[in-house]
C-alpha positions as CSV (number, residue, x, y, z in Angstrom):
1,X,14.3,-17.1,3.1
2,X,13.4,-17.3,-0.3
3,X,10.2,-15.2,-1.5
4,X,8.7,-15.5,-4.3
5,X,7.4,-12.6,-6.5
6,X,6.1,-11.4,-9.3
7,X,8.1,-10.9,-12.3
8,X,6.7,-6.6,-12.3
9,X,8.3,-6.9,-8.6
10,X,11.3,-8.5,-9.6
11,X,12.2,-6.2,-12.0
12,X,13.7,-2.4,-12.0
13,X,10.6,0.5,-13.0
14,X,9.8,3.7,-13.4
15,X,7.9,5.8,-10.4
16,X,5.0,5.0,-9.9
17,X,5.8,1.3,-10.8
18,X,6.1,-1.6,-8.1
19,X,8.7,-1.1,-5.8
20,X,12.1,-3.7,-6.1
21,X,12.1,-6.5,-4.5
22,X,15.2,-5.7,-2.9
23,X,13.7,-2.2,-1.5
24,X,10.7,-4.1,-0.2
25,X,13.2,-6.7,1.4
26,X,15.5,-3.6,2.7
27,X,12.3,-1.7,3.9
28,X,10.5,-4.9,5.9
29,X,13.7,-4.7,7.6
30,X,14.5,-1.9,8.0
31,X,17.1,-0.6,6.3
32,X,15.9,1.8,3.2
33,X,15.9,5.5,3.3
34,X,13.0,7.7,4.3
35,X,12.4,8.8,1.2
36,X,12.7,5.7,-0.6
37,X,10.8,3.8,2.5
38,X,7.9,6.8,1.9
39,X,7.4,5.3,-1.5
40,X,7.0,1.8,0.0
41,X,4.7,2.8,2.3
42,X,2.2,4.8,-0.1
43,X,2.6,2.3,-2.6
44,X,1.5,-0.5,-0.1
45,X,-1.1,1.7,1.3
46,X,-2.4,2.2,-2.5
47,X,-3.3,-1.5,-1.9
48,X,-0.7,-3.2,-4.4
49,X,-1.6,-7.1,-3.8
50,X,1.5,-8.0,-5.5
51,X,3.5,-6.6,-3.0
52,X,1.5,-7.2,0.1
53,X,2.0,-10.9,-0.8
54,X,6.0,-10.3,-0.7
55,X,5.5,-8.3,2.2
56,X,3.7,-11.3,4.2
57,X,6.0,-13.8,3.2
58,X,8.4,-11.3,4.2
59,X,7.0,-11.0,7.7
60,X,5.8,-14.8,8.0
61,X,2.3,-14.0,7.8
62,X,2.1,-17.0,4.8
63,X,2.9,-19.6,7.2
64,X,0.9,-21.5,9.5
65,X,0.2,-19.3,12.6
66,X,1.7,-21.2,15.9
67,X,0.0,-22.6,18.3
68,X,-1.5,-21.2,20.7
69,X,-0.2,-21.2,24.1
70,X,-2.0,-21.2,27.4
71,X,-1.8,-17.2,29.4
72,X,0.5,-16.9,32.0
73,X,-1.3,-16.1,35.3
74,X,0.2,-13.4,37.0
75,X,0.6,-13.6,40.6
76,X,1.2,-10.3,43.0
77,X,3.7,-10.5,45.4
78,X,2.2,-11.7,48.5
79,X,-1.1,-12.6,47.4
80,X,-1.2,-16.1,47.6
81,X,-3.0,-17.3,45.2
């Protein structure tokens, strides 16, 4: 999948700074470290837009939702219906 970000994700900086690209694509699978997935999260939670839109492409959440499907009916053994 290719996402696209914003050059301040793209590139390495200091705390405090966006997080990598790479550690958001490690941590939206994941595969960082707690403390380095810690910094992801309260960065994210601080309400960062540029990396909420590499998080939903991440996720899929940019696409076009699927199509809704009709509910299953469950059925008790023995009822009948």
């Amino acid at each position: 999948m290719r996402v696209i970000a914003p050059e301040s994700v793209r590139e390495e900086r200091g705390p405090g700074e966006h997080p990598l690209l790479q550690d958001l694509e490690d941590f939206m699978a994941g595969r960082l470290s707690g403390r380095r997935a810690s910094r992801v999260v309260r960065h994210l939670l601080g309400g960062c837009d540029a990396c909420a839109s590499v998080t939903r492409q991440l996720w899929g959440f940019d696409r076009e939702p699927l199509p809704r499907r009709p509910a299953l009916r469950l059925v008790r053994s023995g009822d009948g219906r």
